[in-house]
C-alpha positions as CSV (number, residue, x, y, z in Angstrom):
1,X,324.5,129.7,211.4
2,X,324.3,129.9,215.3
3,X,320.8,130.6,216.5
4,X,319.6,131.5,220.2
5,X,316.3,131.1,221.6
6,X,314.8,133.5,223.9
7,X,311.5,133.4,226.2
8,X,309.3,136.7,225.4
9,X,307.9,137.4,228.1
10,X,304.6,139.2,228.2
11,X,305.9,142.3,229.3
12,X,307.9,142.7,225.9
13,X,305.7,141.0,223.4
14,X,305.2,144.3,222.1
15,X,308.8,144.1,220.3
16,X,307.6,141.3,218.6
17,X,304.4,142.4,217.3
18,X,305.6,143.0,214.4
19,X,306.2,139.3,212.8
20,X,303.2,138.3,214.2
21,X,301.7,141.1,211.7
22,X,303.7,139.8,209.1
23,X,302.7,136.0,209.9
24,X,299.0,137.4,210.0
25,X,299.2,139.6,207.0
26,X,298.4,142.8,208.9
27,X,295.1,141.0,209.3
28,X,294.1,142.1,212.9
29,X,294.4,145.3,214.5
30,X,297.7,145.7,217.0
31,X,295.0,146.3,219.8
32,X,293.2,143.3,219.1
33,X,296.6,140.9,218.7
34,X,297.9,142.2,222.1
35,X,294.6,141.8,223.9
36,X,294.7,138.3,222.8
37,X,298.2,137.1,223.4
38,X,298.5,139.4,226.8
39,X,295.7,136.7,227.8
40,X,297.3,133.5,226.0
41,X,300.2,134.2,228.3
42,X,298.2,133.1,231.2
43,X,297.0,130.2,229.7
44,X,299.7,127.4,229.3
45,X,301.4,129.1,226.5
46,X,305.2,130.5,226.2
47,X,306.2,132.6,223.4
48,X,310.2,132.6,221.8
49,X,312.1,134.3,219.5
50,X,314.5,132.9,217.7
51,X,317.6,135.2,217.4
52,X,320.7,135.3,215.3
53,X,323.0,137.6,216.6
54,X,320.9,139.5,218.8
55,X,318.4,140.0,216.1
56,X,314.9,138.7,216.2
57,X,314.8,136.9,213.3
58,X,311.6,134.6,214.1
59,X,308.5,133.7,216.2
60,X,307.1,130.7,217.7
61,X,304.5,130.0,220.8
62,X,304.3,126.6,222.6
63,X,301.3,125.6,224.2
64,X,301.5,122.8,226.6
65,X,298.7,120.3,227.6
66,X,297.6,116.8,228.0
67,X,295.5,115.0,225.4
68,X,293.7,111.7,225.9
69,X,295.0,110.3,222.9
70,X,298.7,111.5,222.9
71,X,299.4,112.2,226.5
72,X,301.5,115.2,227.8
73,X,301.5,117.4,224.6
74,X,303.6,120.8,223.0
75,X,302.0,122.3,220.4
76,X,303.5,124.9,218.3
77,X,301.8,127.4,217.3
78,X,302.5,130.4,214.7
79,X,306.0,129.7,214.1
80,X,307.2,132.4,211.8
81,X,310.6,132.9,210.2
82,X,311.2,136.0,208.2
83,X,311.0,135.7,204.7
84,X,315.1,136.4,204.7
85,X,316.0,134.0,206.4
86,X,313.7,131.4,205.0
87,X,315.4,128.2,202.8
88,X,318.8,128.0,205.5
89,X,317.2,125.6,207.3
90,X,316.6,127.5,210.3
91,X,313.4,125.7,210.5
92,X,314.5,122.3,211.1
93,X,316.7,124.2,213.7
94,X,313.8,125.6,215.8
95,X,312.1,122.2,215.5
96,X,314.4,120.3,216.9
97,X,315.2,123.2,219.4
98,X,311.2,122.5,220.2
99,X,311.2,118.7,220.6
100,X,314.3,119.0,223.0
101,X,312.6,121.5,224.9
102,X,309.1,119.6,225.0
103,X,310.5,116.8,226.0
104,X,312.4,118.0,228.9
105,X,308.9,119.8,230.1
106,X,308.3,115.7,229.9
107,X,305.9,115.8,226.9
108,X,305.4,113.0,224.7
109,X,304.1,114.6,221.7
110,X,303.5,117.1,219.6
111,X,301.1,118.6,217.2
112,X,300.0,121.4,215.5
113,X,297.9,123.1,212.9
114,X,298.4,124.6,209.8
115,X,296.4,126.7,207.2
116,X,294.7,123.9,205.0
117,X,296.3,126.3,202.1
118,X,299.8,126.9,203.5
119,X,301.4,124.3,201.5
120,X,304.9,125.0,202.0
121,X,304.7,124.2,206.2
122,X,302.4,120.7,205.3
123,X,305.6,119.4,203.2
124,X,308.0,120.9,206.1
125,X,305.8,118.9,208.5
126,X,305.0,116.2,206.8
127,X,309.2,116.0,206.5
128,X,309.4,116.5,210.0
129,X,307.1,113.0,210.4
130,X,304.4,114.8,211.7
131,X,301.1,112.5,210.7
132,X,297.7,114.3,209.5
133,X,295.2,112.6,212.1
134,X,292.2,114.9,211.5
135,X,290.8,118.1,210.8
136,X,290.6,121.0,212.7
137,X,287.0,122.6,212.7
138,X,286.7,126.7,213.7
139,X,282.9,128.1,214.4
140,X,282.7,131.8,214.9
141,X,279.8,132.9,217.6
């Protein structure tokens, strides 16, 4: 299965709005989800799609920083594949598609979060040799 990987850029994020919404479960309003990534764009963060031919097939954001305890960072963030085309191994695909990529921005880590009840991506990760080091703590104001 040959898969591309395009930048979205923040002008046509809009086309993609749709597997966020799927990701999400229709959980935000489209207004709300375009306020915030129209602003994440400006923030360290790239956003792809993962395309098989010339359909947008998946999601994923990168976020790039550096961490005092893992140094120049990527960190994925919402990767979504559409329930299709889940169990072909695309995922493993766009993973190693990532760690390429990050390391040629000249990171040496990654990490991530995932949905303490989204079992399914903690075995993917876990396969991936990602290591749980923590938790990750959320307080609303």
């Amino acid at each position: 299965m040959n898969l591309a990987f395009h930048k979205i850029l923040k002008q046509d994020f809009h086309k993609s709005l749709p597997l966020i919404q799927k990701l999400m479960n229709n959980q935000f309003e489209d207004e709300i989800l375009m306020e915030r990534f129209t602003e994440m764009f400006d923030q360290n963060y790239e956003c792809w799609g993962v395309y098989q031919d010339d359909k947008q097939i998946g999601i994923f954001g990168l976020w790039f920083m550096t961490r005092h305890y893992a140094g120049r960072s990527c960190e994925p963030d919402h990767v979504y594949i559409d329930d299709t085309y889940r169990g072909k191994g695309i995922g493993k695909k766009v993973f190693a598609w990532i760690y390429e990529y990050a390391q040629s921005k000249g990171c040496e880590t990654s990490e991530l979060n995932s949905y303490v009840s989204n079992y399914p991506s903690h075995k993917f990760y876990l396969n991936e040799n990602y290591e749980i080091w923590g938790y990750h703590f959320v307080k609303k104001f």
